[in-house]
C-alpha angles and dihedrals in degrees: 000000000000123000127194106216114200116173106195081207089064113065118266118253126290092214149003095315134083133254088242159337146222121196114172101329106333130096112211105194111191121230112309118222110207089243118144105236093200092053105020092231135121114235107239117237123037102264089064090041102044084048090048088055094053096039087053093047078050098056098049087046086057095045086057086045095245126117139226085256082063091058111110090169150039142171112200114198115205122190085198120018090202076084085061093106103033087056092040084060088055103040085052091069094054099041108044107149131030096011118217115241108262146187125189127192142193110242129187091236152359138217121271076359102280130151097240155031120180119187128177159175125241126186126189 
């Protein structure tokens, strides 16, 4: 059965989706802007805003009561890939053993201008 998953940590959603759902065991979070939830504002350089996406994927998986460990897959979204290494650094932190599968891509343009958007799947 389908859940809607909503963290009041995460910010809220920048159009007509949901942070989140959970169908049978999966989570699917939409795309994560790198936006602040407690201020509203987007960090400045690729490292902040590559950590912000993943806090605030942390903070919907928690809300769903799963965990990063839990993440089997992620699409990263780069307005510049020549940001590719700088976010992998930092992505690296958040994901150290039993990696999920990945893609990134380079996009035009991102919402409210960031850097980047993450989204990904999680299964218990």
């Amino acid at each position: 059965m389908k859940k809607i998953i909503s963290s009041k940590d995460a910010p809220l959603a920048v159009g007509p989706y949901s942070q989140a759902v959970e169908n049978n065991g999966t989570i699917y979070i939409s795309g994560q802007l790198p936006i602040d939830q407690s201020t509203g504002k987007i960090p400045d350089n690729i490292e902040q805003q590559t950590e912000q996406c993943l806090k605030n994927i942390s903070y919907i998986l928690k809300e769903a009561g799963y965990s990063l460990e839990d993440v089997v897959k992620t699409t990263v979204l780069l307005d510049d890939l020549g940001n590719f290494s700088d976010m992998n650094k930092v992505y690296a932190e958040f994901f150290k053993s039993e990696m999920p599968a990945r893609v990134c891509y380079q996009v035009v343009k991102l919402p409210k201008d960031a850097k980047v958007e993450i989204d990904a799947i999680a299964v218990k």
